[in-house]
Structure formats: structure tokens, C-alpha cells
N, CA, C and O of each residue as an XYZ file, in Angstrom:
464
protein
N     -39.631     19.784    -78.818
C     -40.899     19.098    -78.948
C     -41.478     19.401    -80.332
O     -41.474     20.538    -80.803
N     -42.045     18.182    -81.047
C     -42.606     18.856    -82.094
C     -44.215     19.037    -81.780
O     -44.975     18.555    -80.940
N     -44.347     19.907    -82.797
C     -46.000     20.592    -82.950
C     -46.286     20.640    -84.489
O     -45.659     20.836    -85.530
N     -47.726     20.323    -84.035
C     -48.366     20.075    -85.899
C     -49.147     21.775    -85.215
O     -49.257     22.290    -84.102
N     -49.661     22.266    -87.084
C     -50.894     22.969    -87.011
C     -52.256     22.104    -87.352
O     -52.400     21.223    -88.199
N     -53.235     22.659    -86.388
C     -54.406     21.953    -86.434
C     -55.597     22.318    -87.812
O     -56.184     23.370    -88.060
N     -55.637     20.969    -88.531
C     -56.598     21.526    -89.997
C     -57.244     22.414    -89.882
O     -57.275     23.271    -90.765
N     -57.976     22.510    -88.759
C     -58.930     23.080    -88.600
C     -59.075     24.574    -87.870
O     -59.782     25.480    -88.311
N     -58.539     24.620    -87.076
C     -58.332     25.742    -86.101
C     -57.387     26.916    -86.702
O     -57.599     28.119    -86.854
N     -55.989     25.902    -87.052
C     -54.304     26.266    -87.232
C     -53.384     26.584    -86.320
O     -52.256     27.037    -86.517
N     -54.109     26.232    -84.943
C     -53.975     26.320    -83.774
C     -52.568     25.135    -83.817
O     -52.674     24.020    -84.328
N     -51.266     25.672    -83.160
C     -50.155     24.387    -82.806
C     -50.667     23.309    -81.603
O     -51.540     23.412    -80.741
N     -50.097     22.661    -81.808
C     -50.074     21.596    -80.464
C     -49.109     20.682    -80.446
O     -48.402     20.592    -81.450
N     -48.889     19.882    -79.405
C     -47.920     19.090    -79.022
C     -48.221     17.623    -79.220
O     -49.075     17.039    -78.552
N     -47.323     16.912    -80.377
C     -47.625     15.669    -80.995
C     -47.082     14.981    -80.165
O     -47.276     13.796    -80.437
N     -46.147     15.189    -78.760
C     -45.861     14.320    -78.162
C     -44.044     13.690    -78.598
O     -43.143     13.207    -77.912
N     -44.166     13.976    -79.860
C     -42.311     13.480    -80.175
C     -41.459     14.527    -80.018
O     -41.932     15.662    -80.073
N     -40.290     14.372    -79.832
C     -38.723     14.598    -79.474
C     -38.645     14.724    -80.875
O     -39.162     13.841    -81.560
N     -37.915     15.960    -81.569
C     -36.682     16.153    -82.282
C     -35.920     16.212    -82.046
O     -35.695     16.954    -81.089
N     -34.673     15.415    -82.753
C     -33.774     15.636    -82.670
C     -32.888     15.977    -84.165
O     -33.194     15.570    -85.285
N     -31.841     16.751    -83.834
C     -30.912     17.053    -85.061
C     -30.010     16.226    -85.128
O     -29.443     16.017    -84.056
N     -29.518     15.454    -86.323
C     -28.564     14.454    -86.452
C     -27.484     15.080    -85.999
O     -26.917     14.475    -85.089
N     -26.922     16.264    -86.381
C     -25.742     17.318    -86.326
C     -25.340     17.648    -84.831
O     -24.221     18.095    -84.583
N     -26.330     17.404    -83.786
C     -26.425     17.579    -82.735
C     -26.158     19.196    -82.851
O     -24.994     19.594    -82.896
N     -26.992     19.902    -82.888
C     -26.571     21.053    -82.917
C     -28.249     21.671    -82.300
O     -29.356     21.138    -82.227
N     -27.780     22.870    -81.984
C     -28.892     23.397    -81.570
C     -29.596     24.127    -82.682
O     -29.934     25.302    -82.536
N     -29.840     23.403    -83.876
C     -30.683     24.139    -85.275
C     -32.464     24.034    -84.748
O     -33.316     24.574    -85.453
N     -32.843     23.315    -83.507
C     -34.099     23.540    -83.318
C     -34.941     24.131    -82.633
O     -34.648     23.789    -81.487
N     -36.013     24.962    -82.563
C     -36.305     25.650    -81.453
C     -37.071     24.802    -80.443
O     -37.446     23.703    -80.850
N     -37.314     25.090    -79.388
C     -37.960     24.178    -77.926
C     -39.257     24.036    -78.664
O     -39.704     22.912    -78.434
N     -40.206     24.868    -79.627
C     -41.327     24.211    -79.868
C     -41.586     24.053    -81.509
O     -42.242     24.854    -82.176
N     -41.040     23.048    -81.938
C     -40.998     23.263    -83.631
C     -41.904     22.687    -84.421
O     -42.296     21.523    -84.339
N     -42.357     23.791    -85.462
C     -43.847     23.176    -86.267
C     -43.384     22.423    -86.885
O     -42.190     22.681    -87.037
N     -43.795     21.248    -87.543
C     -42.846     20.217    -88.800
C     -44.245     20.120    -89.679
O     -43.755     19.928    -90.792
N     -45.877     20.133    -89.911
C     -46.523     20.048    -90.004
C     -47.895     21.003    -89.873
O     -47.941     21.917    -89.050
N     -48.825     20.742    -90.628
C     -50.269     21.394    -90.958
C     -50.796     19.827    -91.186
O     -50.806     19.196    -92.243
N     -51.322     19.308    -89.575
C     -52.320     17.553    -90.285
C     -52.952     17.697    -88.811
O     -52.866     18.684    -88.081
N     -53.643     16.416    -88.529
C     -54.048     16.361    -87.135
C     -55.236     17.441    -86.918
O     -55.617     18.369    -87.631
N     -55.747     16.886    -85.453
C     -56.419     17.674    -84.806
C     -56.014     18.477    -83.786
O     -55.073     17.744    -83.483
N     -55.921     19.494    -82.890
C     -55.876     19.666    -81.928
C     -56.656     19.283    -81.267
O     -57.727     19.005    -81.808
N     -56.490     19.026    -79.423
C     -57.395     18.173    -78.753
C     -58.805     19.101    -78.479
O     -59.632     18.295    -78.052
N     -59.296     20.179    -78.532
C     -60.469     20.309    -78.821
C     -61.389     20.538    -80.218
O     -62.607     20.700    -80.300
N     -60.558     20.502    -81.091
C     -61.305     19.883    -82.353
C     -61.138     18.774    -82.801
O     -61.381     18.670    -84.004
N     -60.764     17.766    -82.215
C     -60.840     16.306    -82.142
C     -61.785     15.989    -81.076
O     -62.376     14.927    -81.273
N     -62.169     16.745    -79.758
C     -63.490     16.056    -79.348
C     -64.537     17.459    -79.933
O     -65.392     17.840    -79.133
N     -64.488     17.851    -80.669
C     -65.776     18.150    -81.025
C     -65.816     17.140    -82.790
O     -66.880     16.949    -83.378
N     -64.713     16.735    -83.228
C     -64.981     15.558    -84.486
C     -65.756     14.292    -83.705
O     -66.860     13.799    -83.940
N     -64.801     13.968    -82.729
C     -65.428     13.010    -81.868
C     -66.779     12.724    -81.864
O     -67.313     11.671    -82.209
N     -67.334     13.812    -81.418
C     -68.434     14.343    -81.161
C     -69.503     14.095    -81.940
O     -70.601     14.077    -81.385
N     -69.417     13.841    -83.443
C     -70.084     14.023    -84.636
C     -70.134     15.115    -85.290
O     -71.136     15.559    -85.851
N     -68.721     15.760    -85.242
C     -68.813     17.438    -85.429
C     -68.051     17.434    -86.843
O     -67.066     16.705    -86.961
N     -68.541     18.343    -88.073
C     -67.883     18.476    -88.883
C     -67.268     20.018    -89.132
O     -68.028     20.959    -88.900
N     -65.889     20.297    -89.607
C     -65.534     21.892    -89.421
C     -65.771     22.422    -90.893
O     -65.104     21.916    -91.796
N     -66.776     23.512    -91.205
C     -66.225     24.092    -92.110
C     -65.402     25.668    -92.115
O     -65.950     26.699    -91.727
N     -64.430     25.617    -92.474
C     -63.533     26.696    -92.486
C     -63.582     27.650    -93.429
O     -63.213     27.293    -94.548
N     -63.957     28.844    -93.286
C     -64.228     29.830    -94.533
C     -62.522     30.152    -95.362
O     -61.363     30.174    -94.946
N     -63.188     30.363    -96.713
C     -62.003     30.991    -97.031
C     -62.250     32.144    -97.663
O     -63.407     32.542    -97.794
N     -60.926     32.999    -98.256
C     -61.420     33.893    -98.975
C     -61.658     33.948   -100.258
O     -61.179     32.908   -100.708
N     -62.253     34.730   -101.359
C     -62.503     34.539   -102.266
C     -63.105     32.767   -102.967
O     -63.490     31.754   -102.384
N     -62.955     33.047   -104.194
C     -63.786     32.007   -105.215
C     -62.546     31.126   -105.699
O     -61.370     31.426   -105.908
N     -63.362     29.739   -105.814
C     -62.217     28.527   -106.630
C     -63.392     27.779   -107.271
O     -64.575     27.654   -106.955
N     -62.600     27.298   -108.346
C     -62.980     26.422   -109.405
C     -63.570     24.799   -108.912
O     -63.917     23.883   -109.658
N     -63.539     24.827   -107.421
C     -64.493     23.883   -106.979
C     -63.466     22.522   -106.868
O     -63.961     21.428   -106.599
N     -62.117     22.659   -107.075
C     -60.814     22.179   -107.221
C     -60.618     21.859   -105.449
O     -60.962     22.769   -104.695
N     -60.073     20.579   -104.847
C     -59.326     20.629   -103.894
C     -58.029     21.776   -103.458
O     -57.180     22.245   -104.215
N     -58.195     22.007   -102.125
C     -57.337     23.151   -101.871
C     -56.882     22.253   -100.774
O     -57.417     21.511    -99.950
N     -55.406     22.704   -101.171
C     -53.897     22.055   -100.442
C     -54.499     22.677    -98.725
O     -55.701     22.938    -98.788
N     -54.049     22.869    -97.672
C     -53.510     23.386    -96.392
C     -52.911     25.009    -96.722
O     -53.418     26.124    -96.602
N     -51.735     24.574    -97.136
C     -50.910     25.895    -98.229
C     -51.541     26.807    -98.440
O     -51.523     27.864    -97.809
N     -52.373     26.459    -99.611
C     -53.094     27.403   -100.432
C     -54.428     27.969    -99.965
O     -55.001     28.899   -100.534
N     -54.911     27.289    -98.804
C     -55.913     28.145    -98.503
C     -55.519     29.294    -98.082
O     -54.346     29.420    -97.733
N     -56.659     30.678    -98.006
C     -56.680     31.966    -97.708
C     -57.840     32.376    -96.501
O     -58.729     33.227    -96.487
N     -57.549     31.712    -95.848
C     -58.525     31.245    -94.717
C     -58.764     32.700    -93.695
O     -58.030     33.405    -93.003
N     -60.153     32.675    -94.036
C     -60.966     33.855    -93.502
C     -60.789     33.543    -91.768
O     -61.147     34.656    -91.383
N     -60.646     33.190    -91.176
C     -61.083     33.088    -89.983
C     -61.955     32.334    -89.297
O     -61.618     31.815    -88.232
N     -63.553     32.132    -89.976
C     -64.245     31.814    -89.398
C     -64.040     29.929    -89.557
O     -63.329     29.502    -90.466
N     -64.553     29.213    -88.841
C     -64.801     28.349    -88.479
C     -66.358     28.168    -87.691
O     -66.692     28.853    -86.725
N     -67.103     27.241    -88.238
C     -68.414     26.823    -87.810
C     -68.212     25.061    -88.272
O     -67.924     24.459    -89.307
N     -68.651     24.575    -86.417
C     -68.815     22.980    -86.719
C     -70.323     22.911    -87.179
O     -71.217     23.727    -86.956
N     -70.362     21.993    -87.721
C     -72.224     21.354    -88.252
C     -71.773     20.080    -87.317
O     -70.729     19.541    -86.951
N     -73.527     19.886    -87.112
C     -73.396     17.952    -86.672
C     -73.581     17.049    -88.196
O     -74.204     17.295    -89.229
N     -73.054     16.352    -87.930
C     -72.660     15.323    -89.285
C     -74.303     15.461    -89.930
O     -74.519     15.900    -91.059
N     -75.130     15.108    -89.207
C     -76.628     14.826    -89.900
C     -76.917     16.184    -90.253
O     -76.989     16.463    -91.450
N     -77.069     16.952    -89.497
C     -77.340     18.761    -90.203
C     -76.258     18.939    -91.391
O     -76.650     19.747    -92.234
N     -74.846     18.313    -91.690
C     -74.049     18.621    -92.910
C     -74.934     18.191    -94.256
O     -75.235     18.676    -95.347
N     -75.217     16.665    -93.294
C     -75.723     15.691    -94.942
C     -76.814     16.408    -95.294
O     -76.918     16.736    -96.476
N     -78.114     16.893    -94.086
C     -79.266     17.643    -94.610
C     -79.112     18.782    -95.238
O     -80.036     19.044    -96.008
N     -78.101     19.699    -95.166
C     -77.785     20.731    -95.737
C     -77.179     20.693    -97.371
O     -77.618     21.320    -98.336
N     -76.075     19.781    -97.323
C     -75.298     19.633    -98.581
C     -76.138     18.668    -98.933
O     -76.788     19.158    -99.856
N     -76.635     17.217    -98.681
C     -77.105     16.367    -99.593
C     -76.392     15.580    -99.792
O     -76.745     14.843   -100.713
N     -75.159     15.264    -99.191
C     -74.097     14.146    -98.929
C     -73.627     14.019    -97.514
O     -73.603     14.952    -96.712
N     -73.192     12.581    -97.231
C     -73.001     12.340    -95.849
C     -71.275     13.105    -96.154
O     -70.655     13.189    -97.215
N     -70.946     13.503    -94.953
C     -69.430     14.002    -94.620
C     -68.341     12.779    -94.606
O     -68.430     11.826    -93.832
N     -67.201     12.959    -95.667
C     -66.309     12.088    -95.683
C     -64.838     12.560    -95.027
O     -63.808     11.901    -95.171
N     -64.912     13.631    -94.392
C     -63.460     14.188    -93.940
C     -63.653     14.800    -92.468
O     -64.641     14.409    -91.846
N     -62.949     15.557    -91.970
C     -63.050     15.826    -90.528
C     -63.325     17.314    -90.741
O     -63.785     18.043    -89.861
N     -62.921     17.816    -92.312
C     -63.037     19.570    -91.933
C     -63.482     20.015    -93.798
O     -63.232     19.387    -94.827
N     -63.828     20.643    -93.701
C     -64.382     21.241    -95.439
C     -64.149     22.575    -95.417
O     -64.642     23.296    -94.549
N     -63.218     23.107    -96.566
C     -62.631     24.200    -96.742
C     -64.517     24.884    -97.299
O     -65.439     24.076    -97.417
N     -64.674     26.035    -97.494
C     -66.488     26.550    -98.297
C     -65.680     28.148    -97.805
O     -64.861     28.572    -96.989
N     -66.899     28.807    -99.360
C     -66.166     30.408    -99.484
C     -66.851     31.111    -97.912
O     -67.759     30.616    -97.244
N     -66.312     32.009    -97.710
C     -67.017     32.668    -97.158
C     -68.556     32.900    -97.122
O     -69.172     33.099    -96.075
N     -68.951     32.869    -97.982
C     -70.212     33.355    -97.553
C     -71.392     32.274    -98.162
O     -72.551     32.352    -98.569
N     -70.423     31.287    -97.977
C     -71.534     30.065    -97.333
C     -71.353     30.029    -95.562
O     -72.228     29.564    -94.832
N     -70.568     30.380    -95.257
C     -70.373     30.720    -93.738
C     -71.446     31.809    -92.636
O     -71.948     31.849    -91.512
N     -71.318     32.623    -93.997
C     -72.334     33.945    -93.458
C     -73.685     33.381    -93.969
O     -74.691     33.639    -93.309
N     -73.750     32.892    -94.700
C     -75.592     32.107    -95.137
C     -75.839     30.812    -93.984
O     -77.042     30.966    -93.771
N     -75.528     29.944    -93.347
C     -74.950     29.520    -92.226
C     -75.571     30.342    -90.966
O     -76.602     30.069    -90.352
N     -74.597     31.508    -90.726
C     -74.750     31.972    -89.497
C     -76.167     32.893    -89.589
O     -76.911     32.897    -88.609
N     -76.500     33.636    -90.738
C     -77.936     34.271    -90.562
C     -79.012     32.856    -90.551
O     -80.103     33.068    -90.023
N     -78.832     31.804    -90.956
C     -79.904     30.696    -90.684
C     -80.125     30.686    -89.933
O     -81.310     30.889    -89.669
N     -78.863     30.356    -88.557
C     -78.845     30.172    -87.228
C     -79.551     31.151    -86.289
O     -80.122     30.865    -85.236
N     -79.388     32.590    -86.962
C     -79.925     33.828    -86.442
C     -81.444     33.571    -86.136
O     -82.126     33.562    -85.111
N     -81.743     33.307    -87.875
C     -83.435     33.343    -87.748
C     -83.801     31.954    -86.741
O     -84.674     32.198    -85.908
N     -83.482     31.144    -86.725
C     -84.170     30.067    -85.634
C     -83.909     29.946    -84.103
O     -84.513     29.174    -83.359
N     -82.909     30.829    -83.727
C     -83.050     30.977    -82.497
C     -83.444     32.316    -81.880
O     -83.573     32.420    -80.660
């Protein structure tokens, strides 16, 4: 069976297709990653949802797109609702997930602190 990793999570899941090896050989394992795209099915209904992911990473970048690859991904994950993204950043959300350093994550979660 193949399995993607999920953008967002990195969580595997099951895309539903059959590999097969031309060679017929047993070169594949019963659950094989081929991929880093997709959602997994609960961060696709929380996109659904109006949910946007931002995924911390570590350290500082030049403000440059970062591959899948190359991120150094802290762990955390926090969804925003699309309208709390745009009020926050000042642009509506054009993707399903936004790589941000760490500690826009932690400025984020003490906001959340003080209002509830």
C-alpha cells in the first residue's frame, strides 16, 4: 500500500494505491512512503474546516520558501481560523499549511494564554 507523509502533521497515511514492482520482486514493504504532499484525514477536516496549519520550525531563514526536505520542524503545530490568520498576518491564507520560526508559535500560544 502506498502512504504519503502529511504536510502538516508528517503523520503517514494510506493514499489508497497498490504498488507494484515491475521486477515482481518483493523490493517493497506492506506500507511504503513514496511521498511528503497531501493531507492526512484529520488535517484535511480541520483545512476543511477553515483551518490554517502553522508548523514551527527551528531556527531563522532568509524569509526564502522552504522545500518539505529542508524544514527542521520543531514539533509544534497550531491551526488559526482562516479570518484570525488574515487578522493576524494582514493577508488572506493562500496554502493549506505555513512553515513560521518558532517563536512566532510561542507568541501565538502566550496570546491564547492571556485571553482565556
Amino acid at each position: 500500500m502506498e502512504q504519503h507523509l502529511c504536510e502538516v502533521c508528517a503523520t503517514p497515511y494510506d493514499t489508497g494505491a497498490i504498488l507494484l514492482d515491475r521486477k515482481l520482486k518483493q523490493s517493497l514493504e506492506r506500507n511504503t512512503i513514496t511521498a511528503m504532499e497531501g493531507l492526512c484525514p484529520e488535517c484535511q477536516k480541520l483545512y476543511d474546516d477553515g483551518f490554517i496549519a502553522l508548523v514551527g520550525v527551528r531556527g531563522k531563514w532568509d524569509g526564502r520558501s522552504i522545500k518539505h526536505s529542508e524544514a527542521d520542524r520543531s514539533g509544534e503545530i497550531i491551526h488559526l481560523k482562516d479570518v484570525a490568520y488574515e487578522g493576524i498576518f494582514g493577508q488572506k491564507p493562500t496554502t493549506k499549511m505555513v512553515y513560521c520560526e518558532q517563536e512566532v508559535i510561542e507568541a501565538l500560544k502566550k496570546k491564547k494564554e492571556e485571553v482565556t
